[in-house]
N, C-alpha and C positions, 0 to 999 in steps of 0.2 A: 278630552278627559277619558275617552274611550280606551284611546291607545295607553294610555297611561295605567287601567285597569288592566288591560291584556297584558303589560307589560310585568306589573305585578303578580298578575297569576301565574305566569310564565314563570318567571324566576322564585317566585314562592315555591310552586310546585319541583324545583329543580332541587333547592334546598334543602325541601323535605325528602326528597330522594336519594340526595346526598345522605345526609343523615343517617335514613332509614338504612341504607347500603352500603354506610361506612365509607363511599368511594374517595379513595387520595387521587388528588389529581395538583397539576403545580398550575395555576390559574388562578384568575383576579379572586372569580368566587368562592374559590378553598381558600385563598390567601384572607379573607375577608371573613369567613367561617373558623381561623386560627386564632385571629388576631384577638389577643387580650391588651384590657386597660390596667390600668396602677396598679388594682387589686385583685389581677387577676383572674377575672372575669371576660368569659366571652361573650359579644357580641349575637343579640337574640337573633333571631330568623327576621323580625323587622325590621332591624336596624341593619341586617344586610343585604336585605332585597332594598330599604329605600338607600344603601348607598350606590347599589348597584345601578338602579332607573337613575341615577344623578348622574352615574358615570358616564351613561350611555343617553340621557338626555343634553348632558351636557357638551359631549361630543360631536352627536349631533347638531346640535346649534352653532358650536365656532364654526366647523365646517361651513357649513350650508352660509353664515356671515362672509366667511372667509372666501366663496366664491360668487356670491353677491359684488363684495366691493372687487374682486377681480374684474366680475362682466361693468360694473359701472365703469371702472377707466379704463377699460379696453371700449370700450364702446366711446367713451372721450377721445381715446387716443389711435386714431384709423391709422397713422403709423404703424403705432406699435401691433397693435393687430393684425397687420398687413406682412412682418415680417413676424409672428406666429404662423402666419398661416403658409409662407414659406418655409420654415423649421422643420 
């Protein structure tokens, strides 16, 4: 829960510096600070720091899944790891 706060203040804090600094930049979190719904309305400062921690939490987790079940069948399969490790 920690990281999760640091990670909010982090990107809140960037936000609001955006903002305050006018800065255009072509990136997720300008893209996300543009972006309007139906009516036209932009997206607050919290609804784009929490999509941003999603992006980046959520990225993080396939990953770190993604080479979990890699070491699991490589670890099953001494073959196949055998000619990795020649590669």
């Amino acid at each position: 829960m920690q990281c999760r706060k640091k990670l909010d203040t982090m990107f809140r804090e960037e936000v609001q510096r955006r903002r305050r600094e006018d800065t255009a930049s072509n990136d997720l979190m300008s893209g996300l600070m543009e972006m309007e719904d139906e009516q036209g309305k932009k997206l607050c400062d919290d609804e784009v720091v929490d999509n941003i921690v999603s992006l980046v939490v959520a990225g993080y987790e396939s990953t770190s899944n993604a080479i979990m079940w890699a070491a699991y069948h490589l670890a099953k399969s001494p073959h196949a790891l055998r000619k990795l490790r020649v590669s």
